[in-house]
N, CA, C and O atoms as a DFTB+ gen file, in Angstrom:
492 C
 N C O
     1  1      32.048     -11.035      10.215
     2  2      30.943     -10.203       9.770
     3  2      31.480      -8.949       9.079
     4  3      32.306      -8.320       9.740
     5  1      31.164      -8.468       7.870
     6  2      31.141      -7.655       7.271
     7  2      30.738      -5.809       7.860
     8  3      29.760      -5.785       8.608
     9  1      31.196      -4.811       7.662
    10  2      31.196      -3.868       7.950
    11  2      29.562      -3.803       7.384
    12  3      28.937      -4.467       6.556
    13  1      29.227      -2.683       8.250
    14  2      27.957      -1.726       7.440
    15  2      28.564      -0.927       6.989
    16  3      29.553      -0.351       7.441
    17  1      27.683      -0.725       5.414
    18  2      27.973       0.181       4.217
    19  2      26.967       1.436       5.187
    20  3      25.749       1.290       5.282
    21  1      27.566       2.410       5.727
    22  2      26.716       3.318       6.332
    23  2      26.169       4.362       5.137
    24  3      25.072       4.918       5.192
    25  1      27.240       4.543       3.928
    26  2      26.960       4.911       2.651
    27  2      25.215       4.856       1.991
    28  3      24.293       5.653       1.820
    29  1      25.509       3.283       1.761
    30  2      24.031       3.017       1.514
    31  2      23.112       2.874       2.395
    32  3      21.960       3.127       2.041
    33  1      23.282       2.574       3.332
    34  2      21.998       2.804       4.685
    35  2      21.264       4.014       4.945
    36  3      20.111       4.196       5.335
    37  1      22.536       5.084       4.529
    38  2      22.213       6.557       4.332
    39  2      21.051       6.911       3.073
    40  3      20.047       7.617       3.167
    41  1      21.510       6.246       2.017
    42  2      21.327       6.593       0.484
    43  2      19.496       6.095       0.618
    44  3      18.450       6.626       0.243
    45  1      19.929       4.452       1.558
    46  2      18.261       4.212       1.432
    47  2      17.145       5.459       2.441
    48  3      16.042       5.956       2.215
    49  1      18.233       5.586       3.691
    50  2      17.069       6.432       4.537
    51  2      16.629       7.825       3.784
    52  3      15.623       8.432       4.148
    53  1      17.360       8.231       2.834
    54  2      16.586       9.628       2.118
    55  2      15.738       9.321       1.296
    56  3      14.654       9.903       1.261
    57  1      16.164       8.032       0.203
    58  2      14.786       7.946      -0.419
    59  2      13.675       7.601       0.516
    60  3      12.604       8.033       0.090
    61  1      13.589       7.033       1.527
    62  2      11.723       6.651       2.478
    63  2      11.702       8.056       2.878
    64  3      10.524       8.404       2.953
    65  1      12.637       9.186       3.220
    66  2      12.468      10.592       3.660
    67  2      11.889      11.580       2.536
    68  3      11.110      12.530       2.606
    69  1      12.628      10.934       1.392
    70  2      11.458      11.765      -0.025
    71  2      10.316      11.005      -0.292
    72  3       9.374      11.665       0.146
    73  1      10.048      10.328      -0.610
    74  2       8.552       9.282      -0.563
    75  2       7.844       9.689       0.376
    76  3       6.687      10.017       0.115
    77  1       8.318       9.779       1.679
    78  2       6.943       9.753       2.629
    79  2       6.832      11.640       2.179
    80  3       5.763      12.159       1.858
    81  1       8.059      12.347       2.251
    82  2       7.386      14.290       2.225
    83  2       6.156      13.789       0.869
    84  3       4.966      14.016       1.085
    85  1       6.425      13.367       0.026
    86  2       5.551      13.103      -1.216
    87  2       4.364      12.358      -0.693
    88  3       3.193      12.678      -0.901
    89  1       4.665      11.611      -0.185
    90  2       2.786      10.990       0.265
    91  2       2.301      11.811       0.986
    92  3       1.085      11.783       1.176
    93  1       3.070      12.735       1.569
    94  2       2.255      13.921       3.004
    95  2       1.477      14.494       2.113
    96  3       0.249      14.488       2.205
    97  1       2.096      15.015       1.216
    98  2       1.901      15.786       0.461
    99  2       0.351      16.004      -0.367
   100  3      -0.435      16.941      -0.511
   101  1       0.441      14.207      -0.913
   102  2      -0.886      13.574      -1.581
   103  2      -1.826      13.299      -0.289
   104  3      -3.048      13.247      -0.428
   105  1      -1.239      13.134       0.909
   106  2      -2.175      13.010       1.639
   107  2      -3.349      14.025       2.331
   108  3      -4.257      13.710       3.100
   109  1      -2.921      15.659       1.650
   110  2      -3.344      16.595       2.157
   111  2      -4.612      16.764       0.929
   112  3      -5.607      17.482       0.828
   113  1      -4.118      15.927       0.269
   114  2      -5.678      16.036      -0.984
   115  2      -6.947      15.815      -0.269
   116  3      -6.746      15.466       0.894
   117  1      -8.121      15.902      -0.576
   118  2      -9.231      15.288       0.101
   119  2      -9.633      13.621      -0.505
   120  3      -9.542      13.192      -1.655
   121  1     -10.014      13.045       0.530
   122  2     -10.206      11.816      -0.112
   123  2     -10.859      11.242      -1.194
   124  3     -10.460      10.195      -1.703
   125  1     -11.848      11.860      -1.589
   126  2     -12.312      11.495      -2.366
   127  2     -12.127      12.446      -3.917
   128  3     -12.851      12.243      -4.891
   129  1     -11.220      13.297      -3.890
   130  2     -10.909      13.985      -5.135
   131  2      -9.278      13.271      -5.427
   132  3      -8.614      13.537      -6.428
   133  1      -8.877      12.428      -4.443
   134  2      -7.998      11.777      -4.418
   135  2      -8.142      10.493      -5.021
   136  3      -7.393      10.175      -5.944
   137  1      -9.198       9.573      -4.514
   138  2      -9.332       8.459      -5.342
   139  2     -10.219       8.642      -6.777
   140  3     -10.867       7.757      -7.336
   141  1     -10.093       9.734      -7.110
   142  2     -11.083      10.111      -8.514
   143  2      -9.495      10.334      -9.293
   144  3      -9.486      10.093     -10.500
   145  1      -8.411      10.698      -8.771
   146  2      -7.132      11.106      -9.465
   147  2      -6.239       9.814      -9.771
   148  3      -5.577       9.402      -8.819
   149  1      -6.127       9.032     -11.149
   150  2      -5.442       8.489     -11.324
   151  2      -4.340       8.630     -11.204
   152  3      -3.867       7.750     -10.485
   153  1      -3.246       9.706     -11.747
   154  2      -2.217      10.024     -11.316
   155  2      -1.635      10.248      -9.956
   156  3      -0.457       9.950      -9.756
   157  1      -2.604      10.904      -8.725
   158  2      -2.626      10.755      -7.737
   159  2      -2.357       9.257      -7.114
   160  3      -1.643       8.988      -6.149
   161  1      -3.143       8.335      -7.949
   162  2      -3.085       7.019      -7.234
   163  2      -1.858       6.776      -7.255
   164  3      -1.049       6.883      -6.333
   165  1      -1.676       6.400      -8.452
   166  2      -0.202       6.014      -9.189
   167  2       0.703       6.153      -8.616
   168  3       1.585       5.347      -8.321
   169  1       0.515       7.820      -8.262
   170  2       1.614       8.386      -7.476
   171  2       2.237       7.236      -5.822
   172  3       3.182       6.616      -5.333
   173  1       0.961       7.614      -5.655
   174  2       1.090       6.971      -4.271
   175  2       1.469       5.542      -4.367
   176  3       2.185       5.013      -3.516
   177  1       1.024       4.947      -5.337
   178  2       1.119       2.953      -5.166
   179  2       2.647       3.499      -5.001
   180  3       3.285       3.494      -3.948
   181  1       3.148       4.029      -6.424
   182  2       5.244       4.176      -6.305
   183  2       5.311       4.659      -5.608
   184  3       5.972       5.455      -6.274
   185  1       5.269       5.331      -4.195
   186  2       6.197       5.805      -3.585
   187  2       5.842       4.874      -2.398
   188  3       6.825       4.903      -1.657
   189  1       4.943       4.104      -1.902
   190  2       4.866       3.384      -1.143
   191  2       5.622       2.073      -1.509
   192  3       6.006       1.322      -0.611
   193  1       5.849       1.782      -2.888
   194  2       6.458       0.985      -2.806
   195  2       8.240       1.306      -3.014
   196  3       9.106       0.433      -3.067
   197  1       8.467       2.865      -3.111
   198  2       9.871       3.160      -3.142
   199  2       9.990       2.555      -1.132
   200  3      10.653       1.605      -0.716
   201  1       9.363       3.235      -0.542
   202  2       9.421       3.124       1.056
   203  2       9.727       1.646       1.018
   204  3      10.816       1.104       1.207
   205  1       8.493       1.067       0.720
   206  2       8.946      -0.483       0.934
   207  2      10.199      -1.169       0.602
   208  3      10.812      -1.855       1.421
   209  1      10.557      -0.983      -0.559
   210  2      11.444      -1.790      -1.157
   211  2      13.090      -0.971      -0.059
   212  3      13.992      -1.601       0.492
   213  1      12.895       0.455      -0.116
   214  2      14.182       1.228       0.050
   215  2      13.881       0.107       1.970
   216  3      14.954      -0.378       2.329
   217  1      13.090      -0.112       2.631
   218  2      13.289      -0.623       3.787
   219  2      13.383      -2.116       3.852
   220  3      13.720      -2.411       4.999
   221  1      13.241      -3.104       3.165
   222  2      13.424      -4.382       3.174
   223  2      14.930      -4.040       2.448
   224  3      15.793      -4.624       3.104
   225  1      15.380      -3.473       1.594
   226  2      17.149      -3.210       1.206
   227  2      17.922      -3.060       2.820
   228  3      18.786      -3.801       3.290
   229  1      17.314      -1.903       3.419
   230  2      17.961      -2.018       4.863
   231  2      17.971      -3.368       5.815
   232  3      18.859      -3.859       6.513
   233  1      16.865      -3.685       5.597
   234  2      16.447      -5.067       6.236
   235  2      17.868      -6.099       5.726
   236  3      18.787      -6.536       6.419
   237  1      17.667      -6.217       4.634
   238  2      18.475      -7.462       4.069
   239  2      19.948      -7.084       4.183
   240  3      20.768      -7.958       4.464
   241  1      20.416      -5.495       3.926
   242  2      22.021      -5.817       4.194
   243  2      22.179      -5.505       5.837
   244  3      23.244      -5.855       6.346
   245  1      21.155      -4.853       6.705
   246  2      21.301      -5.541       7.867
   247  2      21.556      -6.918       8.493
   248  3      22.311      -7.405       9.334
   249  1      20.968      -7.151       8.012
   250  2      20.902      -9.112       8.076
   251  2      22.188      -9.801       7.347
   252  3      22.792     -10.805       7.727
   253  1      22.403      -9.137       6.396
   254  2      23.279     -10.085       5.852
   255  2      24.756      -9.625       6.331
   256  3      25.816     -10.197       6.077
   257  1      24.544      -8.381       7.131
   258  2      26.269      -7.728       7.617
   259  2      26.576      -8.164       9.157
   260  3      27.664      -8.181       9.732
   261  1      25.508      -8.452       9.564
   262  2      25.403      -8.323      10.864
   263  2      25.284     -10.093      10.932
   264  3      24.786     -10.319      12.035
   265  1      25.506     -11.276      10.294
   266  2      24.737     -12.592      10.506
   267  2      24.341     -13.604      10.630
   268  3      24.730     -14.759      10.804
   269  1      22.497     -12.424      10.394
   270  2      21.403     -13.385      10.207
   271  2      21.180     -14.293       9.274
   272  3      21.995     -14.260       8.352
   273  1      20.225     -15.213       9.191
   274  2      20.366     -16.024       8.423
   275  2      20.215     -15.474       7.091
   276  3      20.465     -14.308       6.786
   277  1      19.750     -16.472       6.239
   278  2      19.294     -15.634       4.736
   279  2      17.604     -15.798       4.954
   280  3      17.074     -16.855       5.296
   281  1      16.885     -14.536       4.686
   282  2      15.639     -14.992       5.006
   283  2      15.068     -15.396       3.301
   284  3      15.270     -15.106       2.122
   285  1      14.336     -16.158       4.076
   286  2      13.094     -17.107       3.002
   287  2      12.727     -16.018       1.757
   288  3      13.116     -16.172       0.599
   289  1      11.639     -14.530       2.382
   290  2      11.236     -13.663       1.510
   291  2      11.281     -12.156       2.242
   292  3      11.928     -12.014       3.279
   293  1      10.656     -11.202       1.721
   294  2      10.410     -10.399       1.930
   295  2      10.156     -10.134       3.582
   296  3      10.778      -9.671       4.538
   297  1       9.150     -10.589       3.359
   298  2       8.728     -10.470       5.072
   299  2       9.521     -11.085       5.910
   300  3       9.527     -10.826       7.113
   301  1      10.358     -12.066       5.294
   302  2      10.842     -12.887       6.608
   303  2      12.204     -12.323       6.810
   304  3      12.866     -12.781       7.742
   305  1      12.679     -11.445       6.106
   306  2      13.668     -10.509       6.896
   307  2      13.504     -10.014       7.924
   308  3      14.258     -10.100       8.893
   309  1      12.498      -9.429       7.850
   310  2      12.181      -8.208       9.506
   311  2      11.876      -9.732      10.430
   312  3      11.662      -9.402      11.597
   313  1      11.811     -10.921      10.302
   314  2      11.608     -11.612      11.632
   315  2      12.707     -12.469      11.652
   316  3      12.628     -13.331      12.527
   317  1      13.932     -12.507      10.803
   318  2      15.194     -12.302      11.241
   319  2      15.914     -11.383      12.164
   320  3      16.813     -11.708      12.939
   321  1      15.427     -10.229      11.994
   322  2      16.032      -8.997      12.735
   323  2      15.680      -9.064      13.584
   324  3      16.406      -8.786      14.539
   325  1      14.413      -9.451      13.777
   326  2      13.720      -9.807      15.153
   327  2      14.415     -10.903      15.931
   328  3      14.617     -10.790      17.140
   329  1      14.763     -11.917      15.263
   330  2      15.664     -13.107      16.081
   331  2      16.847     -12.621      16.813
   332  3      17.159     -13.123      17.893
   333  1      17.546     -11.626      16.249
   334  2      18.605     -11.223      15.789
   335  2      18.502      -9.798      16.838
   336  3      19.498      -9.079      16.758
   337  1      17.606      -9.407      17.630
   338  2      16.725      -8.914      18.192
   339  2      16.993      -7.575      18.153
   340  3      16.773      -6.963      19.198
   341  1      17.570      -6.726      16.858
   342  2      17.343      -5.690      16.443
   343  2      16.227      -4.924      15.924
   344  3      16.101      -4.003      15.116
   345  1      15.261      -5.792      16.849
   346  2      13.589      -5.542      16.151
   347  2      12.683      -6.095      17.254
   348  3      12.439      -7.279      17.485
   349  1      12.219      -4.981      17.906
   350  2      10.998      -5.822      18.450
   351  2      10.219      -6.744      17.715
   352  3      10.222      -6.903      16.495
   353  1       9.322      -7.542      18.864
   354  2       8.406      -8.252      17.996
   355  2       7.174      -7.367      17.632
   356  3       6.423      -7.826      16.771
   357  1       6.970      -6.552      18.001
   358  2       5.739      -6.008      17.096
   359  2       6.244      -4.771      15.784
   360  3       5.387      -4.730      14.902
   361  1       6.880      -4.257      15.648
   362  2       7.649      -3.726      14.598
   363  2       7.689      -4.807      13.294
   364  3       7.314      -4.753      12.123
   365  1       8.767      -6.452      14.684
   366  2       9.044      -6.887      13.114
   367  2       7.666      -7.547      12.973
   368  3       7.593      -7.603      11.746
   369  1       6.953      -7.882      13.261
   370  2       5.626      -7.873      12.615
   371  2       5.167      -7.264      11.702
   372  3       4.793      -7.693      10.610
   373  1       5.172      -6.010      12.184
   374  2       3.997      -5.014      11.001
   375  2       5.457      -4.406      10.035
   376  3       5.265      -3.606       9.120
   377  1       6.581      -4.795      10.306
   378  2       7.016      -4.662       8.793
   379  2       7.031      -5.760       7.649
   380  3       7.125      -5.634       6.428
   381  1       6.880      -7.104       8.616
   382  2       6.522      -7.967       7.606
   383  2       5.550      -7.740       6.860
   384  3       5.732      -8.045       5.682
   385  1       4.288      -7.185       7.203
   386  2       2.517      -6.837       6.962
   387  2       3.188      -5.807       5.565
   388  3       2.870      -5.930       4.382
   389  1       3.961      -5.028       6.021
   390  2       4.133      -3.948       5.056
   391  2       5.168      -4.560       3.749
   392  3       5.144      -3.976       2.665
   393  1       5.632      -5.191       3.859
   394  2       6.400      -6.121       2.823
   395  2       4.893      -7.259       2.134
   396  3       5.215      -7.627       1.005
   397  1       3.918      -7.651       2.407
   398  2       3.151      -8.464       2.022
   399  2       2.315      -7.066       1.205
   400  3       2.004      -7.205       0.022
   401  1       2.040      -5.933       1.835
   402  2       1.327      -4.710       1.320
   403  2       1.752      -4.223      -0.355
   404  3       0.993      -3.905      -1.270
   405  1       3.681      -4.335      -0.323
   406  2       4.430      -4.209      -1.170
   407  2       4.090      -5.097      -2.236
   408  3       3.946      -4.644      -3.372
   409  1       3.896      -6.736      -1.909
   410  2       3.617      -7.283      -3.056
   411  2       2.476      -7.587      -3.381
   412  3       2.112      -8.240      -4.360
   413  1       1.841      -7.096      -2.524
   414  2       0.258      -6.619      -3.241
   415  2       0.287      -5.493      -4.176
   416  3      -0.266      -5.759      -5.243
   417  1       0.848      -4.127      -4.072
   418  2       0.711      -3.071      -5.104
   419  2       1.611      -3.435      -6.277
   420  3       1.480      -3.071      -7.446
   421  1       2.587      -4.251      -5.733
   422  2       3.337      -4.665      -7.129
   423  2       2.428      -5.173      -8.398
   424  3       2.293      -4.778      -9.556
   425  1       1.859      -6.265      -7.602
   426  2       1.264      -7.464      -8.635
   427  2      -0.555      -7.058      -8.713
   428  3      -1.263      -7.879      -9.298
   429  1      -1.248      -5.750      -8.089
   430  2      -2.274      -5.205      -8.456
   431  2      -1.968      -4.889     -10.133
   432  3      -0.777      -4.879     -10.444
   433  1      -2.657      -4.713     -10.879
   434  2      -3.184      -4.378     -12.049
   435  2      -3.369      -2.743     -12.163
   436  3      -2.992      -1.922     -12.999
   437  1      -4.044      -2.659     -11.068
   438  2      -4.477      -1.105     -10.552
   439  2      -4.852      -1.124      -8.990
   440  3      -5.288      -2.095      -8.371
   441  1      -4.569       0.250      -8.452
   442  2      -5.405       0.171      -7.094
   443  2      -6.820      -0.009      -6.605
   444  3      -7.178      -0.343      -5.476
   445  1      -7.598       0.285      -7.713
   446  2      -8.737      -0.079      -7.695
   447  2      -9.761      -1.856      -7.603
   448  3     -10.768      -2.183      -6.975
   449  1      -8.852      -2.602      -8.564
   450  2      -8.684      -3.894      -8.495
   451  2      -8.623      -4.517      -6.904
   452  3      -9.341      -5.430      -6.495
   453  1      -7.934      -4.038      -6.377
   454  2      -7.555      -4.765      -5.142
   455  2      -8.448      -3.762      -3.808
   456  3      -8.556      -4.282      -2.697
   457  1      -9.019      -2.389      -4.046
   458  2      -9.567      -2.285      -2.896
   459  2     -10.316      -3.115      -1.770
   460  3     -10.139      -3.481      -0.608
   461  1     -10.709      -3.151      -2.195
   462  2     -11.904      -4.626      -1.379
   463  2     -10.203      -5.462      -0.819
   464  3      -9.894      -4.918       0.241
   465  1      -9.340      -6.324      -1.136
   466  2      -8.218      -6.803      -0.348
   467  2      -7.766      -5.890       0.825
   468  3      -7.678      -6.275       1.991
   469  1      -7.437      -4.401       0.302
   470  2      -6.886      -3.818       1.199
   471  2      -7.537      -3.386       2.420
   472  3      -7.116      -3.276       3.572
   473  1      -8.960      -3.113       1.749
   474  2      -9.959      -2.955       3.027
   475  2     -10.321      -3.717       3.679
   476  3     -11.174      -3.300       4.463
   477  1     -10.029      -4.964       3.786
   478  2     -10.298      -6.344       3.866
   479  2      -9.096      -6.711       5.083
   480  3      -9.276      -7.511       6.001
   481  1      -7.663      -5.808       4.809
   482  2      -6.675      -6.451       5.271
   483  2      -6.030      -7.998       4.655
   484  3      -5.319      -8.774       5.293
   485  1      -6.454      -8.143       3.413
   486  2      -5.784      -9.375       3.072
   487  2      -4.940      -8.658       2.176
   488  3      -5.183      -8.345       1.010
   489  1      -3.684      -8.382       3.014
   490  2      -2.193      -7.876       2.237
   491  2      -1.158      -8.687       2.673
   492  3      -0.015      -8.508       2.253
């Protein structure tokens, strides 16, 4: 098994540490002068999906230093880690949820398009 790059494990945990100060940030808007702000949106789809992506990167060279198998997709990393049992099972659950969330804002058009999904919970 391969060393951890603690380098990049580092590199990813600051970007989800700047993304989320930035969503606090948008999150202190009021809601509804918030979803009237396109740029606001925008804002938010990218940095939720910087979080996402910068944590399935941890996911996968976890897995792949430490391993686990090769997972299938996105989500099925965190229930590698879970095998692998560096992950509870309810964690690696709802990070899978949040990797399915990811390729929902990817492949939205706009956030608006998909409300009704998200409110829905079909992510």
């Amino acid at each position: 098994m391969a060393d951890l790059r603690l380098d990049r494990l580092r590199e990813l945990a600051a970007e989800i540490r700047r993304a989320v100060g930035q969503l606090r940030s948008l999150g202190s808007v009021p809601r509804a002068e918030f979803l009237e702000d396109a740029n606001a949106l925008n804002s938010a789809k990218y940095l939720l999906i910087v979080c996402c992506e910068a944590t399935i990167d941890i996911c996968n060279h976890l897995a792949a230093r430490r391993g686990g198998r090769a997972p299938e997709d996105y989500g099925d990393c965190f229930a590698v880690l879970g095998e692998m049992k560096a992950l509870g099972p309810d964690l690696s659950s709802r990070l899978a949820r949040m990797a399915r969330f990811r390729n929902l804002l990817v492949h939205l058009p706009s956030i608006h398009s998909g409300e009704s999904e998200i409110r829905n919970g079909n992510m």
